[in-house]
N, C-alpha and C positions, 0 to 999 in steps of 0.2 A: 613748403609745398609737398615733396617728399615723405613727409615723418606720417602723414595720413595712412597711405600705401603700404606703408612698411609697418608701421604698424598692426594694420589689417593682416596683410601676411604673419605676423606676428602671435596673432591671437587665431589664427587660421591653427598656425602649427599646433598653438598650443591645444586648442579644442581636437583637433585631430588625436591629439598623442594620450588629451584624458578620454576621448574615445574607447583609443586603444587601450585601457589601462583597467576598463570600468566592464569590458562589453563581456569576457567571460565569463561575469557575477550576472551580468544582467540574460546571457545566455540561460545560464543555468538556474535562472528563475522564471524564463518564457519557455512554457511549454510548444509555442509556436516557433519559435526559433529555434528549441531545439529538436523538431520535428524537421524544419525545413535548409536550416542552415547548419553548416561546421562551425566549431566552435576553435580554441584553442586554448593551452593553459602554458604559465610560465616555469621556467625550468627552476627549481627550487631544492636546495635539501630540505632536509627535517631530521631532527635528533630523536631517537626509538628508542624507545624504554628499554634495557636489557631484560634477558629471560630469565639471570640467574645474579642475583650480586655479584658473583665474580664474571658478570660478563663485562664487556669492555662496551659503550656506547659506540654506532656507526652511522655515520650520513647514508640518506638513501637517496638516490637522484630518482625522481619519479618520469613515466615514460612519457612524451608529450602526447600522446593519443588518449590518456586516461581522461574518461569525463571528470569533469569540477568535484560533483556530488559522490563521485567513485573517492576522493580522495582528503573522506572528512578526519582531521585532525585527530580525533578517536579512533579511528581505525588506525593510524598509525602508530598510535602512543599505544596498542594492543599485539603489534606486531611483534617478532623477537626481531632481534640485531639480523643482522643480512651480509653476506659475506660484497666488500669491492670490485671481486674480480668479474671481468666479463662476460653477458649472460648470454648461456647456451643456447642455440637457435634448435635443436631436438625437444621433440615433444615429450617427455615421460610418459613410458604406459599406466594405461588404467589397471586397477587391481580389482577382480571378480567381478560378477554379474548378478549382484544380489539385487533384488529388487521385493521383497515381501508382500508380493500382491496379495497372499492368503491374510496378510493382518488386515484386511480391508471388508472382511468378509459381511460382516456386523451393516456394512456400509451398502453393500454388495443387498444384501436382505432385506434394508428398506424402499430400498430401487426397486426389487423386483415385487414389493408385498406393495407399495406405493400407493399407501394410504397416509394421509394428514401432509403434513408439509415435512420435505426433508429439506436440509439447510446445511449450509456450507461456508465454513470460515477460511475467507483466502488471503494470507499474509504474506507480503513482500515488500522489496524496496521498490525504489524507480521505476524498474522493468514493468513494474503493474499498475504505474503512477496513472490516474484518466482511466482508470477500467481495462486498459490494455491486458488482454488475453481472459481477463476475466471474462469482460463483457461477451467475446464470442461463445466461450467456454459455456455462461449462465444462458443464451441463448441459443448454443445446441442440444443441452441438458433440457431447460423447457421444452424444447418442440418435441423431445424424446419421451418425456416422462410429464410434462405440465406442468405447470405452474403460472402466473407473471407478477410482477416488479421488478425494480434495481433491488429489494433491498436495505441495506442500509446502507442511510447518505448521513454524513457530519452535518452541522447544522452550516458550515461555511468552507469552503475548497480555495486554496491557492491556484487552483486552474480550472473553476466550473465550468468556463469557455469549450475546454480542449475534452471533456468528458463528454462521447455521445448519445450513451446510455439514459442518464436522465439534464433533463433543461431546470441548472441551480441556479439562484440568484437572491440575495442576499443582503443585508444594512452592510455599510462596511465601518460600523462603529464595533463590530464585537473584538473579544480579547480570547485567543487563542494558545493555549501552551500543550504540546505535544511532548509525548518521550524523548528524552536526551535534552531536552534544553530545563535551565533552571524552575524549582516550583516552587517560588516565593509564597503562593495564596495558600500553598498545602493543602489544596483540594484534588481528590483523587478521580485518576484519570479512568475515561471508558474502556469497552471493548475495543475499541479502535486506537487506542493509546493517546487521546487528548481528552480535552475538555475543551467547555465554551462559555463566556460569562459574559452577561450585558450588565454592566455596571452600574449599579445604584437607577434603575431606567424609573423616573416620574410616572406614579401611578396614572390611567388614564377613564377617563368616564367610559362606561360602555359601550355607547353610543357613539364616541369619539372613535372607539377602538374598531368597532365594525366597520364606520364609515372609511376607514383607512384602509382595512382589507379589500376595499372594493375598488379603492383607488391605486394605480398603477405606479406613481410615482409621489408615497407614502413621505412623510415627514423628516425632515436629516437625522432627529434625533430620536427615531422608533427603531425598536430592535425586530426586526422582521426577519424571514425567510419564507421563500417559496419550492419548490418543488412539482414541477410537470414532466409530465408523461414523457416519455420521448418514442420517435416512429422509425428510428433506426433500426429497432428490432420488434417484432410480435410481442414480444412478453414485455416487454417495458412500456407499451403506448397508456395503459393503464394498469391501475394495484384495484385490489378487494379490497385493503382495510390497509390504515396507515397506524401507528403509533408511533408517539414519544419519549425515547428515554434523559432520566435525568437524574441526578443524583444528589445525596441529603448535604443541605443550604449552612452556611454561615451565618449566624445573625447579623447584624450590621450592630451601629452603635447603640442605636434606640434598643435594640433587643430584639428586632422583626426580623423573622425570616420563614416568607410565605409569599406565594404569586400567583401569577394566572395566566393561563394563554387564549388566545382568542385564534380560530381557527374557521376558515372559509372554505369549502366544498361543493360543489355539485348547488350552487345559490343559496346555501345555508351557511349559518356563522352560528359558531355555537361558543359559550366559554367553559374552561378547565379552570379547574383549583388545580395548583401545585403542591398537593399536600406531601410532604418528604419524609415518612417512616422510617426509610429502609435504606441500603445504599445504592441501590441503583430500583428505582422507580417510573412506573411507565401508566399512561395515560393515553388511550384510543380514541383518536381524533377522528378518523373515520371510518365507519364499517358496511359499506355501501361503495358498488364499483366509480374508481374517480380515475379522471385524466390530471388532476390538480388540485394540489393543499396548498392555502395560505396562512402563514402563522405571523401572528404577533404578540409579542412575550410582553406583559407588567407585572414587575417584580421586585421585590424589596432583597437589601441580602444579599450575597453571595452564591449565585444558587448556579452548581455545574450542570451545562448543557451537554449532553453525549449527539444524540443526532437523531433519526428519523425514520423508522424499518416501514419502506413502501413493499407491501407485499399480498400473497393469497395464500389461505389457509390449507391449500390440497399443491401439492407440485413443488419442485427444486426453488428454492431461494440460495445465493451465492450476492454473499458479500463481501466488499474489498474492501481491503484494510491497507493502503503503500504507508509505507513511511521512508522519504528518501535519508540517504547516508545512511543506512541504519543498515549493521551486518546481521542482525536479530536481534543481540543478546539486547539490544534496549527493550523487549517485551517485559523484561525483567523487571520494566518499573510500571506494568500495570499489577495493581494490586491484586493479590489472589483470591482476596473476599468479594472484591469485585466480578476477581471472571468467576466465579461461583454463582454469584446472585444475577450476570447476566446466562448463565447456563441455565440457570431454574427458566428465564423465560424467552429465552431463544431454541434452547435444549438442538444445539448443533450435532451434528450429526456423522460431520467428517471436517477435518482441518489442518487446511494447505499451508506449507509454509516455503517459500522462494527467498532465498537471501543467497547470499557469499558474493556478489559482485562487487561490494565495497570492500574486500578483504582481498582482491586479488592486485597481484603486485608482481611483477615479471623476476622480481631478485632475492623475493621471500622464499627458502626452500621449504622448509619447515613448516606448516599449519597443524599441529597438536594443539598447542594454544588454541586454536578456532575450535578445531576439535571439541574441547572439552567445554568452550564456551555455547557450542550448539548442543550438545547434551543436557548441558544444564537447562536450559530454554527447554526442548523436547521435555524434559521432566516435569517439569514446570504446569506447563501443560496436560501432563498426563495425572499429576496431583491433583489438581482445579479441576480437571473435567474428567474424571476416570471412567474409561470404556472407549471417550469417543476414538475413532483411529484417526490417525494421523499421516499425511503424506508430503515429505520431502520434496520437493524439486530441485534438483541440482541445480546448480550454475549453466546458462545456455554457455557458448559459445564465445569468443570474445578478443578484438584484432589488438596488434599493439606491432609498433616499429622495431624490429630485431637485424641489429647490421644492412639497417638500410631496405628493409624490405616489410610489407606488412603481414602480421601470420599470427597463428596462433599464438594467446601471451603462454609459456609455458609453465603459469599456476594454475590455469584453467583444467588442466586432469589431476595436478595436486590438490586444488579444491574440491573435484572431485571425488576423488579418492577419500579425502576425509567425510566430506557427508555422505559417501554408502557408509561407511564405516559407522559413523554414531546412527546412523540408519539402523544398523545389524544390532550395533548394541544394546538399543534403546528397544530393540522391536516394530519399529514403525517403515512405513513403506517407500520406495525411493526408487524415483523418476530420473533418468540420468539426460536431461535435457541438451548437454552438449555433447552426446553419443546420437540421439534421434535427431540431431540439425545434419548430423554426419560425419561430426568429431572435427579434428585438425582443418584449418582453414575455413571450415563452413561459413562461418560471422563472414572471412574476408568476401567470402564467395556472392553470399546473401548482399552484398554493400556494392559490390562492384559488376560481378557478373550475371546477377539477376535483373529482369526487367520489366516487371517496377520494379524497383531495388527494395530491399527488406527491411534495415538495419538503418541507423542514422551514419554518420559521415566519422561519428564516433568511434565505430563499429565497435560498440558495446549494450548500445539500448534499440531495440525491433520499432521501426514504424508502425504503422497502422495497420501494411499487409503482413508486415512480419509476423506481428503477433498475432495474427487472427492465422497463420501458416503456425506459427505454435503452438497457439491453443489448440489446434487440431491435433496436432501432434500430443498433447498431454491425455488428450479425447480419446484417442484410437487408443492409449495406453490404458484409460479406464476402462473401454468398456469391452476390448479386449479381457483384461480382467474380470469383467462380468459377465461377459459370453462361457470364459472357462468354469466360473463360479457355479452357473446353472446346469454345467453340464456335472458338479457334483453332487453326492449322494443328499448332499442338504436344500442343494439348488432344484433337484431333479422330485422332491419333496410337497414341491407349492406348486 
């Protein structure tokens, strides 16, 4: 009569404990959870590559405050060895105040001539994951200077839910490979550093294909996607013209490699040939003002999907590009011929790049290594698209447990310090984002003594008010910068 009871109790615990065992991974895959709840991770070492063959390998104990995605396995295996001893609760000073607002100037001159569309490439990890600071950013940029759409949206998101910029929604049959994970198919990734492929999809009659556009809830085995307007901001509730980028197909077995899209707008359905010349290829679904496109792809082949520029031909377009755990240098693995051929027809105009939170680490003294892996990245860049300027964001702010207390982690100004530095190097412009939150303690302050609160419970990645209190902050540094711009002899000119 007993063993019932007890057993219950039994499998109580045990579900309990694979709870506990599961819910960190499953945190850091909900962008809702990690919006609204703390998370926690388990205390671990990790073996660290050495810097120099005669260096000796060291355990590093990681801080329990670091988020999950802060602390991807490459970032480790990048780091140099780390000394044991215990870590100094002093913040290290910042070195100089460089900030190269004049390399902007190029940038600065189509603001102010603001004619055709000017456009904005914005790259980050996490921190920018769901449009966070973009979105405010691209919507005070519009009201200032005009434009509307999001821009460019991938053909599928790990959190359309949490983005409120535009309303995604999706098949969930497609196949997705982004930078830093393996590329079996060997098909080259987009400007946004993945790709997207619906797999061998059964051609479909025409008639078939439209009458599916019209229906809400299409067929399990149609590769579709949608995109609507969203009314969270003015310039997003509708685009001028959409297109689709894509890139040149695989044959499959038979030898075919060719497709079609079918696409619904404004009560019209129209069909696209996917003819593939080039490497990255695009096709204008619609050109005429819309609150909503509906696509659905038939296609033979292999054929890489990039994603979907909702936009208007006159005014700022800014699109986001997050890629989490990534400290940048995986831009490395979008091809250069690629970002060439999408410059020929995006022809971007300024480009943000926000990274270093996954490289910071409370017992790493050292970041040269980072150093020179963000240099290269800036170069990179500056190869593939030579003129555009380019502007750095430092690392915000960022809490972590030191002797019992929460505070500044103190790599947060040695990550600093290194990206002014390949800043200055490289010639490019640089934002010191955890100096304008207010340096030392601000993350703590943001998480605890503000009210709303800022920051997640993390005190690493900004809420919803936070970053929209950042992206202001990155604002007032722009356009400062172009207030000064106009008062020069070039600005004083137009």
């Amino acid at each position: 009569m007993l063993r019932r009871p007890i057993f219950r109790g039994y499998l109580l615990m045990l579900l309990a404990a694979a709870w506990l065992l599961i819910y960190p991974s499953i945190h850091q895959r909900s962008a809702f959870l990690r919006q609204h709840f703390r998370t926690y991770s388990y205390l671990f070492t990790a073996r660290v590559a050495p810097a120099t063959p005669d260096s000796v390998q060291t355990q590093v104990s990681l801080p329990d405050s670091i988020a999950l995605d802060s602390v991807r396995l490459d970032s480790l295996l990048a780091a140099p060895p780390t000394s044991a001893e215990a870590i100094p609760a002093d913040i290290p000073p910042l070195v100089g105040d460089y900030t190269g607002l004049n390399q902007l100037d190029s940038f600065f001159l189509e603001l102010q001539q603001n004619k055709g569309q000017i456009r904005i490439a914005y790259y980050g990890d996490s921190s920018i994951e769901g449009d966070l600071m973009c979105m405010t950013f691209r919507d005070s940029m519009q009201q200032r200077f005009g434009g509307n759409g999001v821009g460019f949206v991938p053909i599928m998101s790990e959190i359309p839910g949490f983005r409120r910029s535009v309303r995604h929604s999706f098949s969930n049959n497609w196949y997705r490979n982004v930078i830093g994970e393996s590329n079996d198919r060997k098909l080259l990734r987009g400007i946004s550093g993945e790709y997207f492929v619906a797999d061998q999809a059964p051609p479909l009659p025409d008639s078939l294909a439209v009458d599916s556009l019209l229906t809400e809830e299409p067929a399990s085995d149609e590769y579709w996607v949608q995109y609507r307007g969203s009314r969270w901001f003015t310039g997003t509730r509708t685009f001028d013209q959409s297109r689709l980028f894509y890139g040149r197909p695989q044959a499959d077995s038979t030898g075919r490699a060719y497709g079609s899209v079918y696409s619904y707008a404004n009560g019209q359905s129209n069909t696209h040939t996917l003819s593939a010349p080039e490497l990255v290829n695009e096709v204008v679904l619609t050109d005429s003002v819309a609150d909503r496109v509906r696509l659905q792809f038939d296609m033979y082949g292999t054929y890489p999907l990039y994603g979907v520029s909702l936009e208007s031909e006159q005014g700022i377009i800014v699109d986001n590009f997050p890629c989490r755990g990534n400290s940048g240098r995986a831009l490395l693995g979008i091809s250069s011929s690629v970002m060439k051929h999408f410059q020929e027809k995006l022809d971007y105009d300024l480009i943000i790049l926000q990274y270093g939170l996954n490289v910071i680490n409370a017992r790493v003294h050292g970041y040269d290594w980072y150093e020179r892996q963000l240099v290269s990245v800036i170069e990179r860049f500056q190869r593939t698209m030579p003129g555009v300027p380019i502007l750095l964001i430092g690392v915000p702010d960022k809490g972590t447990k030191l002797n019992g207390q929460m505070q500044t982690d103190p790599s947060v100004p040695r990550v600093t310090n290194v990206q002014r530095r390949a800043a200055r190097q490289t010639g490019i412009t640089f934002f010191s984002l955890y100096e304008a939150m207010g340096g030392p303690g601000s993350m703590v302050s943001w998480v605890d003594d503000e009210r709303p609160r800022l920051a997640n419970y993390d005190y690493t990645h900004f809420n919803f008010k936070g970053a929209n209190v950042a992206s202001d902050l990155l604002l007032d540094f722009l356009m400062n910068g172009y207030e000064d711009y106009r008062q020069t002899p070039e600005g004083l000119e137009l």
